[in-house]
N, C-alpha and C positions, 0 to 999 in steps of 0.2 A: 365154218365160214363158207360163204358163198362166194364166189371170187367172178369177176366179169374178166374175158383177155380185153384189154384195147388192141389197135390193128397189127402194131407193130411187135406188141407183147408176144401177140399170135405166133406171126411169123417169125421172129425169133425163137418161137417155143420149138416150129415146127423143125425149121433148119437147124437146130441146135449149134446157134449162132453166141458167141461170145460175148455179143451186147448182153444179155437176158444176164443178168445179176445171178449169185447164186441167192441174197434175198428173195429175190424173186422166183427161185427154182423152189425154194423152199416153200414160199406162199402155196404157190399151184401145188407142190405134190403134198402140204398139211390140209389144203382149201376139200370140203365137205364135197362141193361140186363144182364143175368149173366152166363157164358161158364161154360162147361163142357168139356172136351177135350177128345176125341176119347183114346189120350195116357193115358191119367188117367184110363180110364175102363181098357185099355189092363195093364197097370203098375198090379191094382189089380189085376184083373184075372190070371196073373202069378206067383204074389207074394201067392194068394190063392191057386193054385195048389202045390206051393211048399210048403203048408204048413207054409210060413211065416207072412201069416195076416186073423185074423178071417174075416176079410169083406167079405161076400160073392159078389162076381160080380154081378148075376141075379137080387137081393136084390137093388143093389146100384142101378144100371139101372134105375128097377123099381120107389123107392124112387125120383130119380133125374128129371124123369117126373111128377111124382105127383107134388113137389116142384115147378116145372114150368124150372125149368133152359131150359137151348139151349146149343144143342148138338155142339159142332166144333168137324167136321170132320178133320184129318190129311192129310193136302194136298201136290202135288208137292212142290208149292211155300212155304209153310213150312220147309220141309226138306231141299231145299238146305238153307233157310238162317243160318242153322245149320254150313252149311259148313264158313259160315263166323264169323261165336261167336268166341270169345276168347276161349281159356280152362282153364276158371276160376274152371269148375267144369266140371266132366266127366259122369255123370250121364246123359244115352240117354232121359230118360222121362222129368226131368227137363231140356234139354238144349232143344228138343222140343216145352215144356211149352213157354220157353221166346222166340225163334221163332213164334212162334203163336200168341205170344202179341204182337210183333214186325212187324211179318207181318199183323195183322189185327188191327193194332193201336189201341188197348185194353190192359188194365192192369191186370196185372198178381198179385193175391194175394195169399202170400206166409207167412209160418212162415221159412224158411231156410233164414239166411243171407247172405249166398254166392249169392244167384241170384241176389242182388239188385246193384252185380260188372256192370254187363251186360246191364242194362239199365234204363232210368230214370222212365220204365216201370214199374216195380217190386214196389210193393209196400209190404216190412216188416212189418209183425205183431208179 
């Protein structure tokens, strides 16, 4: 399986943080290969500038190579399938996140339950 992190996945994963289910420990370390999404870095990065999340950006990066993950880039054919999602949810980074699973037929692990309206994709933790 191909596994996507969503943001908060991420950094849970990174911090080895108590939220991250061990279903979800299990996901990632069974998952063939496991994404990091271009949107994720930038989500934090901005949320770090405005002072709304200790995670430093550089940090995460850093960490998310060491760990081995694989970077996805944000591409054309990403963005528009955005233009085709429902608006179950209005948040640009998550409706990105499930564009990106959707278009590279990879699953998307999350802990929000609104994403798993969107597709058979999303997999709740």
């Amino acid at each position: 399986m191909r596994l996507l992190l969503d943001t908060h996945i991420l950094i849970w994963l990174m911090n080895g943080d108590q939220r991250l289910t061990s279903q979800a420990r299990a996901l990632i370390i069974d998952a063939a290969e496991v994404f990091v999404s271009t949107a994720s870095i930038w989500e934090v990065a901005i949320k770090w500038r405005l002072g709304k999340m200790e995670e430093n950006p550089h940090e995460l990066v850093a960490s998310t190579g060491r760990a081995g993950l694989i970077d996805l880039p944000v591409a054309p054919p990403h963005a528009l399938v955005t233009a085709q999602l429902p608006l179950h949810h209005r948040d640009p980074f998550d409706r990105i996140l499930v564009a990106q699973a959707i278009s590279e037929t990879m699953r998307l692990l999350t802990a929000n339950p609104q994403l798993a309206a969107y597709s058979k994709l999303v997999i709740t933790v």
